[in-house]
C-alpha positions, 0 to 999 in steps of 0.5 A: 500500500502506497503511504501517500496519494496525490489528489491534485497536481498543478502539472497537466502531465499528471493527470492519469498518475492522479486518477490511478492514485485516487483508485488506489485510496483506502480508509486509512489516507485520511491526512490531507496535505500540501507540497509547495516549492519554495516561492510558496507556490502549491503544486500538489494536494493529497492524503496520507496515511500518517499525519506527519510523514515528509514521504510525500515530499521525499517523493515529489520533491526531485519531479518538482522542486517542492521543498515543503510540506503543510499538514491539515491539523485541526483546522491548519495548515501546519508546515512540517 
């Protein structure tokens, strides 16, 4: 079981990843998050399966240049 999915992708290309992802999602990616590059600009949104994992980031970080992650937390968003 994949630990995160991607929900949305600022990148066209991504379009069939995000369906196969989306399809892939069970009960237990229930923590939403965000990566962002460093001019703060949002390139994806998804669910994960631990509220404070940086796989995502780890991931998605050499396709992109993310270089942060935020966490829905209580309401927030909280970067880790």
């Amino acid at each position: 079981m994949k630990t995160y999915i991607l929900t949305r992708s600022i990148f066209p290309e991504d379009k069939e990843r995000i369906t196969i992802d989306i399809a892939l999602k069970s009960e237990k990616h229930k923590y939403p998050f965000r990566l962002f590059d460093g001019d703060g600009e949002l390139y994806y949104e998804g669910l994960s399966i631990e509220k404070d994992s940086f796989d995502p980031l780890d991931d998605e970080m050499d396709n992109s240049g993310c270089t942060e992650i935020h966490y829905l937390n209580n309401g927030r968003w909280e970067e880790l």
